[in-house]
N, C-alpha and C positions, 0 to 999 in steps of 0.2 A: 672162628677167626673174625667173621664180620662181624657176630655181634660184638667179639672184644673191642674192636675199633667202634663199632656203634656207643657201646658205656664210656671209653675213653674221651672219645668226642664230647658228648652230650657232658661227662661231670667235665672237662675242658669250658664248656657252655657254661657251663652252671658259675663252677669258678669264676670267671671270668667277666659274666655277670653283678656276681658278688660285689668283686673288686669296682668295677663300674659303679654301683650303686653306692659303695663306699666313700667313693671319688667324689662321687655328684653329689653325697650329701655335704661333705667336707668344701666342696665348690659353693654350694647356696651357704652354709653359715659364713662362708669368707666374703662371699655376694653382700650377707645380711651385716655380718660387721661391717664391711665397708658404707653400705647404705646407711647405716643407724651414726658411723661418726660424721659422712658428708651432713646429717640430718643433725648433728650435736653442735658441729664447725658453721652449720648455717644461724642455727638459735645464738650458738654464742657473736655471730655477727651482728646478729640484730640486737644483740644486749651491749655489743661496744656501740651501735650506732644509737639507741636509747641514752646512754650513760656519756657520750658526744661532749655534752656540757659539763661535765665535771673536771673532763681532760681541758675542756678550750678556758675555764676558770683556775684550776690551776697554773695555765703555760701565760695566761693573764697578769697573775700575782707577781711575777717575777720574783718569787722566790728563792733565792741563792741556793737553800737546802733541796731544792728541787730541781732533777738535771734530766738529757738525755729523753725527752720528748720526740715517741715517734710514731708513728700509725701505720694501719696497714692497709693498701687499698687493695681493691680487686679492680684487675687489667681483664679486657676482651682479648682472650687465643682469636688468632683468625681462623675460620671455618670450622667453628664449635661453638657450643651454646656453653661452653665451662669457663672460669675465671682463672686467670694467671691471682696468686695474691701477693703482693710485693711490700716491702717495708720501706716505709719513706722517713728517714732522720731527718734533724736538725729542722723541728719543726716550727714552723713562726706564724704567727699573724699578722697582715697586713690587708687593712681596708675593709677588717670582716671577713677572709677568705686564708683559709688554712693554707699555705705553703711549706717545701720540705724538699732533702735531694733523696734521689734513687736509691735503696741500700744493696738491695742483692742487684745480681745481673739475672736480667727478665730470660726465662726458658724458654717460652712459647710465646710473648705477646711482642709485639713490634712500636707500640704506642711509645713504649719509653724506651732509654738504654740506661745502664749503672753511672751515675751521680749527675742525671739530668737534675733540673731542678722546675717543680710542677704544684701548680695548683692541686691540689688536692680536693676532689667532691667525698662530699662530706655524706652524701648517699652510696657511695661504693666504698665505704670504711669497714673494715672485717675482724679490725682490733684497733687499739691501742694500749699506749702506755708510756711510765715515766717513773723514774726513781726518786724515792722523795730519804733522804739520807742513804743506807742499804737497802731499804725496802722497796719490795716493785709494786706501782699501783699499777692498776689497769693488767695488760700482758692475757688476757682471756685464755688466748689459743695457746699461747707458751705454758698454762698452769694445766690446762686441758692435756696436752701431751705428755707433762711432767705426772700428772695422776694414772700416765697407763704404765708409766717406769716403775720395774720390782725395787725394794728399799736400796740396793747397792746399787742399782741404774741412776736413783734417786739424788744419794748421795754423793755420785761423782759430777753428776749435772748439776747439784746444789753447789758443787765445789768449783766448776768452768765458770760459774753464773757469777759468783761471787757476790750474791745478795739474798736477802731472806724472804723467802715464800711459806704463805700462811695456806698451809694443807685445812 
């Protein structure tokens, strides 16, 4: 009898183990994805802030065919080293200093609230973007997320969006 409860135990152990280990591997690859798109969302920041001037020469041109200029900065969470990233519409120039209002309502940061209207630093920009007839130029993070949608994810978000994106 002991021993039977000894074997039950221990493959109970065993099992159990198993499952643990299963978990934990399943835990780091969700770890390692998560790490690798913060590491993907950081690179495509620094390519909307590189690419900066082509968004400020375009909203320049005042071109009719081209609407709907808006950016995206990253806000300070309080008591974290992580960035709130918010979307700023209706974006303008004045005096050399990009200006725009709030688009979403801010989750974590307190800096701003929804349709403040803010100077925009042109060093904490994490996208932009602007329609130029249907077509979206700029939009980084938006075509980033649209490339992890399976083709039916794809095409109903192509169809909310109502404009054309170059896969």
């Amino acid at each position: 009898m002991k021993y039977t409860l000894l074997v039950a135990a221990f493959a109970t152990f065993l099992f159990s183990c198993g499952k643990g280990e299963g978990s934990g591997v399943s835990a780091y690859k969700g770890i390692d994805k998560q790490k690798q798109e913060v590491e993907d969302l950081d690179s495509i920041g620094k390519e909307a802030r590189q690419t900066l001037d082509d968004f400020k020469l375009a909203l320049s041109m005042k071109d009719t065919t081209t609407t709907n200029f808006i950016v995206k900065e990253m806000y300070d969470i309080p008591n974290s080293d992580r960035k709130e990233h918010i979307w700023v519409r209706d974006v303008y120039s004045e005096n050399d200093t990009l200006k725009g209002i709030i688009d979403n309502v801010p989750q974590y940061t307190k800096l701003v609230k929804h349709n403040d209207t803010v100077a925009i630093d042109q060093n904490k920009i994490s996208d932009w973007m602007y329609y130029k007839g249907d077509k979206m130029i700029g939009g980084f993070t938006i075509k980033y997320m649209r490339s992890k949608l399976d083709d039916k994810q794809r095409a109903e978000f192509d169809k909310q969006y109502k404009i054309k994106f170059e896969d």
